[in-house]
C-alpha positions as CSV (number, residue, x, y, z in Angstrom):
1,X,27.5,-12.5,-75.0
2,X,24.9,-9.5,-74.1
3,X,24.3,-9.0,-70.5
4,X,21.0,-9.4,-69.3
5,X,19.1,-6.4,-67.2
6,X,17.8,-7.4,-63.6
7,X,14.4,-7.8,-63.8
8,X,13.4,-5.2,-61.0
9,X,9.5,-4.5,-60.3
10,X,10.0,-0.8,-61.7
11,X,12.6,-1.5,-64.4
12,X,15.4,0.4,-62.2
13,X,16.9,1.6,-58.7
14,X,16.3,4.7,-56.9
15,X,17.6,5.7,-53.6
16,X,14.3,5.5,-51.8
17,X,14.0,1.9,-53.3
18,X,17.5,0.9,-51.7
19,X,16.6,2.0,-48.4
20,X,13.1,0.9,-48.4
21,X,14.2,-2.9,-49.6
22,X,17.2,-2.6,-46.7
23,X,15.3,-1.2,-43.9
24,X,11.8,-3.1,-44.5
25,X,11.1,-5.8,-47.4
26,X,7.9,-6.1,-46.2
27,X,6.5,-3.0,-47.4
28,X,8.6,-3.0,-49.9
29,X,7.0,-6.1,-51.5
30,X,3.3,-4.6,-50.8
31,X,4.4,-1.2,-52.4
32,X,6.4,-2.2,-55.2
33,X,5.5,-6.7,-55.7
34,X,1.5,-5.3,-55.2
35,X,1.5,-2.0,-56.0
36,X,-0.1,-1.2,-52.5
37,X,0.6,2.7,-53.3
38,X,-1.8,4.1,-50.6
39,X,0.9,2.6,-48.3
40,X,3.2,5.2,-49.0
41,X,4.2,7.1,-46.2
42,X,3.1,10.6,-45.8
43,X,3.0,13.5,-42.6
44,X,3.2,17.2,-42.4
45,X,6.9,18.0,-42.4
46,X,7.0,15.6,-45.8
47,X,4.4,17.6,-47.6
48,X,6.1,20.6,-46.3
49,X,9.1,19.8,-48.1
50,X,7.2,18.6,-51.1
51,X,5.7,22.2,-51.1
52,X,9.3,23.3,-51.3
53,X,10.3,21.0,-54.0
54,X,8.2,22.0,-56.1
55,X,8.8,26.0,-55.8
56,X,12.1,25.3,-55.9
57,X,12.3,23.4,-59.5
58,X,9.4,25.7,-60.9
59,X,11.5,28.9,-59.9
60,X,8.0,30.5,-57.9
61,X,7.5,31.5,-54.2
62,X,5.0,29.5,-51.8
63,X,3.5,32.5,-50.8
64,X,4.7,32.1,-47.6
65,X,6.8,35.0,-46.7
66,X,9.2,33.1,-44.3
67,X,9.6,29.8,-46.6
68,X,9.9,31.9,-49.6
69,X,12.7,34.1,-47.5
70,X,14.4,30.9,-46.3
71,X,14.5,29.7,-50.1
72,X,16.4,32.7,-51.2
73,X,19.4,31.7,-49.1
74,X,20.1,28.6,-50.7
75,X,22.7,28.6,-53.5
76,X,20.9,26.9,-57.0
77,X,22.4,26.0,-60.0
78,X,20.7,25.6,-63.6
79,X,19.2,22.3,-64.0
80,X,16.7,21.7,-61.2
81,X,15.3,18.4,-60.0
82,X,16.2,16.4,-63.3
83,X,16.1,12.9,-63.8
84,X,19.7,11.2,-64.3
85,X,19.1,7.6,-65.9
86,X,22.3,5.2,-66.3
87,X,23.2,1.8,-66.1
88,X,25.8,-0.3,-63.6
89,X,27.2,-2.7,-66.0
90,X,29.3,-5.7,-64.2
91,X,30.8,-8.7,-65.6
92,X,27.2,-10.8,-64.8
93,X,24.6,-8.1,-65.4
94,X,22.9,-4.4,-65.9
95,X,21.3,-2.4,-62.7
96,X,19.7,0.7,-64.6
97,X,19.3,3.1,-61.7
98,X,17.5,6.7,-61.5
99,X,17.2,9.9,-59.2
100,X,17.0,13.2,-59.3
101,X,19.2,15.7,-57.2
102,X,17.5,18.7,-56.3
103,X,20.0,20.9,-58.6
104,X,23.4,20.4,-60.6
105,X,25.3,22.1,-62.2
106,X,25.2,21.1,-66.2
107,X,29.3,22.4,-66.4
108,X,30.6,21.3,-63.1
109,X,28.5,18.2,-62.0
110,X,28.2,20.1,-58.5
111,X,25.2,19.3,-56.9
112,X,23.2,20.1,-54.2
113,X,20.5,18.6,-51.8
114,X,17.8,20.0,-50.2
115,X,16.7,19.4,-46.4
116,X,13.8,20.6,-44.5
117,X,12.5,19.5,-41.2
118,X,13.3,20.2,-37.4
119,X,15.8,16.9,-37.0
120,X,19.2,18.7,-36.5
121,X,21.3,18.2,-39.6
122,X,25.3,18.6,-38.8
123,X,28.3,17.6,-40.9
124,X,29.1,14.2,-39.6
125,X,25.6,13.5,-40.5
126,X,25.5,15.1,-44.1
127,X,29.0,13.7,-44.8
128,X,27.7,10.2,-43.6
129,X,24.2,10.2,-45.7
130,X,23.9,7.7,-48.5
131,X,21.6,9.6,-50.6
132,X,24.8,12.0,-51.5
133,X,27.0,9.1,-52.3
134,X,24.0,7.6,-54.6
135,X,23.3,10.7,-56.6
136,X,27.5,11.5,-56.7
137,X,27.7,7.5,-57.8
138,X,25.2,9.0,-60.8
139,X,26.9,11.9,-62.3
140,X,30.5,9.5,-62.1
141,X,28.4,6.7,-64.5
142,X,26.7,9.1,-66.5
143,X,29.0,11.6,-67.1
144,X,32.7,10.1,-66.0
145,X,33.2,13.1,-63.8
146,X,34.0,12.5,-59.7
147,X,32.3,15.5,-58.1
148,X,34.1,17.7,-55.4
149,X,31.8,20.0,-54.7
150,X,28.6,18.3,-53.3
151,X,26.5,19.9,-50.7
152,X,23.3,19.1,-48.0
153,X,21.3,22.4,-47.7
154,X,19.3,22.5,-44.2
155,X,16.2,24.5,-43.9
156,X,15.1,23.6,-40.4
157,X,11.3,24.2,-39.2
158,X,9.4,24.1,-36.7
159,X,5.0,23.2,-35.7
160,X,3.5,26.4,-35.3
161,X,-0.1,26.8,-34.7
162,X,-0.2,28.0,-38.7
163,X,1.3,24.5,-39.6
164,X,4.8,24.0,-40.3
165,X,7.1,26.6,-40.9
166,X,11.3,28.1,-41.3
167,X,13.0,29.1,-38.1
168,X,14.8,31.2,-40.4
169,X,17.9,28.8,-39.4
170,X,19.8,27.8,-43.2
171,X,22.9,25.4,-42.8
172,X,25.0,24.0,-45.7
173,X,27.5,21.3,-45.4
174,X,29.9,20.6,-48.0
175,X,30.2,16.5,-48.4
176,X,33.2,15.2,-49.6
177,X,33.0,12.3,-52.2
178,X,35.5,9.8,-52.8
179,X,36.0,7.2,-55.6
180,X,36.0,4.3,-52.2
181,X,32.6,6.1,-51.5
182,X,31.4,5.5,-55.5
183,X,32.7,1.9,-55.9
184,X,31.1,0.9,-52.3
185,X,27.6,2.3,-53.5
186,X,27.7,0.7,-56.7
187,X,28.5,-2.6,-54.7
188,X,25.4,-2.0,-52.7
189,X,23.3,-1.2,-55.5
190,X,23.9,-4.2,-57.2
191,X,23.7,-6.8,-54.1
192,X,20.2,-5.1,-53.6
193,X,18.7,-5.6,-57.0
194,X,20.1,-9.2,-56.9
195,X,18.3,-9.7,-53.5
196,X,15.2,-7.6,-54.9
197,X,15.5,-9.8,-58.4
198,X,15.3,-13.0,-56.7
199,X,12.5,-12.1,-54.4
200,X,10.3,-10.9,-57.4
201,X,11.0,-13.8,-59.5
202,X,9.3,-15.7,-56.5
203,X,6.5,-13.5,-55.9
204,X,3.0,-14.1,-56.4
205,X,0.2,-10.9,-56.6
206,X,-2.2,-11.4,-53.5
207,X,-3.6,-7.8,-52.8
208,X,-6.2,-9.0,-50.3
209,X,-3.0,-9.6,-47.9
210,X,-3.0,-6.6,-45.2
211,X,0.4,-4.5,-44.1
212,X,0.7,-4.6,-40.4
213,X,2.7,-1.3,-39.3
């Protein structure tokens, strides 16, 4: 008997869906039920690190001397900011899930994440951040391979009067990854797109409907 493919409002899972669904359906629905896209959420430190993004998977500087400088410290490998599409295949159904780590390693499967902003980043912290056990949950469907060598790279910034810029501070934490941590996430991943499944099927389009922050 073929297994059937959750019927999800995008076709798959990300991360940011995951987290969005868990820590508030309701915009959720309007962004992804309604396609209420100017409710995404946007501020300076976020375009900041878009601005950084970007350089970083095109190889160029910002030209901004002390973001550019900040940049150089952080270790890179040779794919960056590529897509990894797979499928969680249980006994009822497929989850086809999607993200992008900000670089990996095409031999190894080590990847790395990339962090700016001024919130203090530490190890408990990185060790303790689903978004590494997602992407690390990834590379083990895609590719078979349990990573050991996955990392959370902090730029931290502060407001200037210029806008947002490095303190010249560069942390990196090395996060271990175990196969409890992989089977757990694809638990969670699939209890979500049931939950999101169900509440789509039900859905009806009203875009006149408002979000209230």
């Amino acid at each position: 008997m073929k297994k059937r493919k959750l019927q999800l409002p995008k076709g798959y899972l990300s991360y940011s869906q995951i987290q969005l669904w868990k820590s508030d359906k309701k915009r959720y629905i309007e962004l992804y039920f309604n396609n209420r896209t100017e409710l995404r959420m946007s501020n300076a430190g976020m375009e900041y690190g878009k601005v950084v993004a970007e350089a970083l998977e095109k190889e160029e500087n910002t030209g901004d001397l002390m973001t550019d400088s900040a940049m150089l410290l952080l270790t890179k490998y040779d794919v960056r900011d590529q897509e990894i599409a797979t499928e969680i295949k249980t006994k009822e159904c497929i989850v086809p899930v999607i993200g992008r780590p900000d670089t990996l390693d095409s031999l190894t499967k080590a990847f790395r994440e990339y962090k700016t902003g001024k919130g203090k980043w530490t190890q408990n912290k990185a060790q303790n951040h689903p978004q590494m056990r997602f992407y690390a949950m990834l590379i083990y469907l895609k590719y078979g391979k349990l990573t050991k060598e996955a990392w959370l790279d902090w730029i931290e910034t502060e407001k200037t009067e210029g806008g947002i810029k490095p303190t010249g501070r560069v942390e990196s934490f090395h996060v271990e990854i175990s196969m409890s941590d992989i089977l757990d996430t694809i638990k969670e991943t699939v209890n979500v797109g049931k939950e999101i499944e169900i509440a789509f099927a039900s859905h009806e389009t009203v875009p006149e409907i408002g979000y209230d922050d």
